[in-house]
C-alpha positions as a Markdown table, in Angstrom:
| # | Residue | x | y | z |
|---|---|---|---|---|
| 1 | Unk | 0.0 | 0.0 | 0.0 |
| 2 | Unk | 1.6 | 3.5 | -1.2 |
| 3 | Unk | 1.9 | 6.0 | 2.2 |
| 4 | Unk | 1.8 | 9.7 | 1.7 |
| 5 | Unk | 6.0 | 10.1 | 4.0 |
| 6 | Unk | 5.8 | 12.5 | 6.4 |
| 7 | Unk | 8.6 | 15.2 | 8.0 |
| 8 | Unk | 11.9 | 14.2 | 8.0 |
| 9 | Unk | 11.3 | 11.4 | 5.5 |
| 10 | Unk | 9.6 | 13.4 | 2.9 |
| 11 | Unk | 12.3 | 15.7 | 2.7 |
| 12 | Unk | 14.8 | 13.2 | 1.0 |
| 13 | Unk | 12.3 | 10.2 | 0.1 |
| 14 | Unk | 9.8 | 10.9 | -2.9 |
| 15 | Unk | 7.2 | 8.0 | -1.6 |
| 16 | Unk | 6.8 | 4.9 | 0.2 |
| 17 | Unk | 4.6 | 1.3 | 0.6 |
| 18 | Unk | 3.7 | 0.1 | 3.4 |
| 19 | Unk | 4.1 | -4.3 | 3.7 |
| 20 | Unk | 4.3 | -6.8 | 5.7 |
| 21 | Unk | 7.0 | -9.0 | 6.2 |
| 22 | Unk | 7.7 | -13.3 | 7.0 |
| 23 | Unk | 7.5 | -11.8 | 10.7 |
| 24 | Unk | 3.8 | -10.5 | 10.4 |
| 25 | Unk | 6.0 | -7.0 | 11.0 |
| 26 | Unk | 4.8 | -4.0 | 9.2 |
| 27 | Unk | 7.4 | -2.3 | 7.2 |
| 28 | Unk | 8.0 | 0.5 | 4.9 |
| 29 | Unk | 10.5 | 0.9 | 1.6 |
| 30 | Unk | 11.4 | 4.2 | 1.1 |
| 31 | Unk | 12.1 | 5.2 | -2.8 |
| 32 | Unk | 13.8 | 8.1 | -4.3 |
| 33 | Unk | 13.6 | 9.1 | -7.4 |
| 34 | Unk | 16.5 | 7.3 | -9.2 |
| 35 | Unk | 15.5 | 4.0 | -7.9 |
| 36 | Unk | 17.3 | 4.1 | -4.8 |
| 37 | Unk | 15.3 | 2.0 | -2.3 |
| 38 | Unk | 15.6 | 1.6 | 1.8 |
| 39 | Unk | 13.6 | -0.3 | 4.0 |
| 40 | Unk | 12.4 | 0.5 | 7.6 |
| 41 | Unk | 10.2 | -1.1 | 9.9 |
| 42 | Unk | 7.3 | 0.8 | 10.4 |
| 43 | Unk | 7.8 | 1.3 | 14.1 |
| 44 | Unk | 10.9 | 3.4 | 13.7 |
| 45 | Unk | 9.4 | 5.4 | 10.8 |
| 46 | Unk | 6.5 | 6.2 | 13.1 |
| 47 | Unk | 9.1 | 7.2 | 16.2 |
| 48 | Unk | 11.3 | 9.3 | 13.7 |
| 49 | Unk | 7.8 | 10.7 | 12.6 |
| 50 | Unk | 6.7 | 11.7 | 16.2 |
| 51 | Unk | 9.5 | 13.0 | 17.0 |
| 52 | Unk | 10.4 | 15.3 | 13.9 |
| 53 | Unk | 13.7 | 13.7 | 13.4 |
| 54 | Unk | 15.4 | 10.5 | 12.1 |
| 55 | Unk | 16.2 | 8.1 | 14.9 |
| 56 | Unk | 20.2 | 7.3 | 15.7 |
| 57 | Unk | 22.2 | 4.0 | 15.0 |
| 58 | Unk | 22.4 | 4.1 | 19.1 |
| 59 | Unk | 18.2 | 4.4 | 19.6 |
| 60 | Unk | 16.5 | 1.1 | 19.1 |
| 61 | Unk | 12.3 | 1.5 | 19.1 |
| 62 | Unk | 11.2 | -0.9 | 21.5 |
| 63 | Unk | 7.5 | -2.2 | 21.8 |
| 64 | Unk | 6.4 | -1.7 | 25.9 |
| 65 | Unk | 4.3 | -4.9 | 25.5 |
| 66 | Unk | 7.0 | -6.8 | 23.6 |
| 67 | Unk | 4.2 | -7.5 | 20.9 |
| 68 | Unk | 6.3 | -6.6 | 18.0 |
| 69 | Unk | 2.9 | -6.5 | 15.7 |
| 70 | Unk | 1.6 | -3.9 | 18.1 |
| 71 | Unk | 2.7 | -0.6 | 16.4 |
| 72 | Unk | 0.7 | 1.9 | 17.7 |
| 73 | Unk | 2.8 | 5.2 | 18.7 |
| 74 | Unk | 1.7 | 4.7 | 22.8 |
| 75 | Unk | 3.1 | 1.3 | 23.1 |
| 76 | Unk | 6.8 | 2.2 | 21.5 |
| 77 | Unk | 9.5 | 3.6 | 23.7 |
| 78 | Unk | 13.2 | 4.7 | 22.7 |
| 79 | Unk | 15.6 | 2.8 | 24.9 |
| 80 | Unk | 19.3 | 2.1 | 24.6 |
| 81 | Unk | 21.0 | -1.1 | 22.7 |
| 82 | Unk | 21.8 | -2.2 | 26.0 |
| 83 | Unk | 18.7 | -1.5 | 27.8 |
| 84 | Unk | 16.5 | -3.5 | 25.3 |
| 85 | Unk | 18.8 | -6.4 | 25.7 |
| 86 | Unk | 18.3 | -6.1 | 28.8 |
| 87 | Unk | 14.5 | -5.6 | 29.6 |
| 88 | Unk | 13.9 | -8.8 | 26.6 |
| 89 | Unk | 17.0 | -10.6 | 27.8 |
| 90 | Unk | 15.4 | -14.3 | 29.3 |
| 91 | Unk | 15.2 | -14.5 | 33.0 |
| 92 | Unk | 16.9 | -18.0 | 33.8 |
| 93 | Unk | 14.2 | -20.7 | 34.6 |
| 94 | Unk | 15.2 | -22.7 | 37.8 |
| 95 | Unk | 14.6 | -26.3 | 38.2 |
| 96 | Unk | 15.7 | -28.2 | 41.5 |
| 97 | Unk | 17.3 | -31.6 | 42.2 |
| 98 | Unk | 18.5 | -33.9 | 44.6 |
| 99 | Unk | 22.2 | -34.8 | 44.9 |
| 100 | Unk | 22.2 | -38.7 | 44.7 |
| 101 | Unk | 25.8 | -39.2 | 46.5 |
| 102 | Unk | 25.0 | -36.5 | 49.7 |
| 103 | Unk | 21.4 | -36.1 | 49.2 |
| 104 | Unk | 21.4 | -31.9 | 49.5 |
| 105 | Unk | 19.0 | -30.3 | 47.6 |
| 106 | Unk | 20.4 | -27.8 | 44.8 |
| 107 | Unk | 18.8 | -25.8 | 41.9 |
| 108 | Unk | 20.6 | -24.8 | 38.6 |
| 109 | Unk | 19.6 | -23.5 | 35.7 |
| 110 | Unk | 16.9 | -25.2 | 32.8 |
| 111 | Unk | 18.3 | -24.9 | 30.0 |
| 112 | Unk | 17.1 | -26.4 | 26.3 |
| 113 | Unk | 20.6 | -28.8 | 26.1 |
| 114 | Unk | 20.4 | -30.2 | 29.6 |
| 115 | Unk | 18.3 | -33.0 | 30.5 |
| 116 | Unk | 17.9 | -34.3 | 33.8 |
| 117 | Unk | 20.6 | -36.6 | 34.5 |
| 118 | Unk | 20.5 | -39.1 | 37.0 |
| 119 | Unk | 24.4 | -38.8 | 37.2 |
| 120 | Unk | 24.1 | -34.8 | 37.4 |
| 121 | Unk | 25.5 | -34.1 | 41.5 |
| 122 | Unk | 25.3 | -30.9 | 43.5 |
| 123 | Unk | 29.2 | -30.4 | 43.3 |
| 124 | Unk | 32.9 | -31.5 | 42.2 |
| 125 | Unk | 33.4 | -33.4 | 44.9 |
| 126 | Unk | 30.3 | -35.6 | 45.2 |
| 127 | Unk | 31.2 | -35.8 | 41.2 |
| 128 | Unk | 34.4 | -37.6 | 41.7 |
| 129 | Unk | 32.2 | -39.9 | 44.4 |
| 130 | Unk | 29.9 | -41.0 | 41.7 |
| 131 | Unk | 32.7 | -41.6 | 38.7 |
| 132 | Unk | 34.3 | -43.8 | 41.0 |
| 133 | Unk | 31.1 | -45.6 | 41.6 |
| 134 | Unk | 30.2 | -45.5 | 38.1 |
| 135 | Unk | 33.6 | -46.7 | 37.2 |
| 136 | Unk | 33.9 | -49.7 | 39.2 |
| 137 | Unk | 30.3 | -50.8 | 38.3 |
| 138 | Unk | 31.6 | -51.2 | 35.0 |
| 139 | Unk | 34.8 | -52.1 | 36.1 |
| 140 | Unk | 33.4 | -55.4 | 37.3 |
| 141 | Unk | 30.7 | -55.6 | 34.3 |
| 142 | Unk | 33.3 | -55.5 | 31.6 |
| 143 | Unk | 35.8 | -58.3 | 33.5 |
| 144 | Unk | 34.5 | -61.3 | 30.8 |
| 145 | Unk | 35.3 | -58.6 | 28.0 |
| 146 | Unk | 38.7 | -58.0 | 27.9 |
| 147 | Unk | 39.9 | -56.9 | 24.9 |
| 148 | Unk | 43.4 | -58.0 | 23.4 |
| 149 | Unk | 44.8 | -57.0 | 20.2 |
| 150 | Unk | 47.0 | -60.6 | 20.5 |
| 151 | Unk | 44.2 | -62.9 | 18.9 |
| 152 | Unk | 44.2 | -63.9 | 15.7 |
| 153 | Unk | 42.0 | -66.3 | 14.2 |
| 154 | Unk | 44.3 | -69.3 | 14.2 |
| 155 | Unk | 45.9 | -68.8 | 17.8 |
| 156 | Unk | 44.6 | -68.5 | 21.4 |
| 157 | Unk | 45.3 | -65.6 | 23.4 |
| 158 | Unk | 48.4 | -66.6 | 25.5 |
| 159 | Unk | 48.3 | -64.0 | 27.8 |
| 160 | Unk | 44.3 | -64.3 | 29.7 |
| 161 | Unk | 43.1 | -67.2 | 28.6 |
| 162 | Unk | 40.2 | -67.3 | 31.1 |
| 163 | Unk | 38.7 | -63.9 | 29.7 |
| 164 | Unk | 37.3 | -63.1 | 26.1 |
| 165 | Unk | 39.9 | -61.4 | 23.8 |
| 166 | Unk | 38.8 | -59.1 | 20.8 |
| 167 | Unk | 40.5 | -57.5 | 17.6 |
| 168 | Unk | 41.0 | -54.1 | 19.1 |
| 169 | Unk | 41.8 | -53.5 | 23.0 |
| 170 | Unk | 43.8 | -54.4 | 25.3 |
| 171 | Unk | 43.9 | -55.5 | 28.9 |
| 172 | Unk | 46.1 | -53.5 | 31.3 |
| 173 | Unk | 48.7 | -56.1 | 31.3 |
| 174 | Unk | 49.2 | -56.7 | 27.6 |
| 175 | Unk | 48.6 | -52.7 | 27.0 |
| 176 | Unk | 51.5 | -51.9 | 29.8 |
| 177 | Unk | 53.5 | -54.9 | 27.9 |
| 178 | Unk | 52.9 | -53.2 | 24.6 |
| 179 | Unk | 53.6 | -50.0 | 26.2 |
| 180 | Unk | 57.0 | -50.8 | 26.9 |
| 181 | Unk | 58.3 | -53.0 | 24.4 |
| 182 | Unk | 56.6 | -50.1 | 21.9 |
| 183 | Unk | 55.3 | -53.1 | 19.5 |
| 184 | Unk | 52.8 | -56.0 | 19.5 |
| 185 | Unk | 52.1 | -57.2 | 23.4 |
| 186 | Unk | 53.9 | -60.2 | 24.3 |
């Protein structure tokens, strides 16, 4: 829709349309004469209107109901880059949970890449606690599946042969072996 510009615009814009954009945010495109084009959103052409001057790179309009659709000239305010960051900046969600080593409540912050981990503890220390725990579980678990890099299809493992041996690991002894005599374990 073609707009009749208003002071300061008119005075170096010839005309302008009025659209909306992907956002559902009115805009305007400002044209000169030799097809020079510039687009504003219509909230900023309205405070520059109001106001009888354009608006600096350092004034951001900012909607008072954070309805950015909502462009009438009570709900917009001029505030600062850093004070609309601030005022639509999230305020941090808190969720609380229960250590599972000391049993202290705690609360830390939701956010979108956490999820609530049974393993998650209140501290460092009670973190440490439950890797060992964790660790020796599997520890134990994984005693049948040793893995040797020693086995080859035609010979037995000479070095365990109790446990299961695989192509690609080791067990401490052959890997401390191997480590030492910097070649195949022994």
């Amino acid at each position: 829709m073609k707009i009749q510009l208003e002071y300061p615009f008119n005075k170096d814009w010839k005309f302008g349309y009025l659209f909306t954009n992907r956002e559902q945010r009115k805009c305007v495109h400002l044209y000169k004469e030799n097809k020079i084009r510039k687009t504003t959103l219509y909230s900023r052409y309205l405070m520059s209107v109001y106001l009888g001057r354009y608006l600096n790179k350092n004034e951001e309009v900012d909607h008072i109901d954070n309805n950015k659709t909502n462009d009438i000239l009570s709900n917009l305010q001029i505030l600062t880059p850093l004070e609309n960051h601030n005022k639509s900046a999230r305020k941090a969600v808190l969720i609380t949970l229960i250590c599972p080593i000391c049993k202290k409540e705690y609360t830390i912050p939701k956010r979108c890449n956490w999820g609530i981990n049974k393993k998650r503890t209140c501290s460092k220390k009670c973190g440490r606690i439950q890797a060992n725990i964790t660790f020796n579980q599997n520890k134990h678990k994984n005693l049948n599946k040793v893995k040797c890099k020693r086995k080859r299809k035609s010979e037995k493992p000479t070095c365990h042969p109790e446990r299961k041996h695989y192509a690609f690991h080791l067990c401490r002894s052959c890997y401390r072996k191997m480590k030492w005599s910097k070649g195949e374990p022994r």
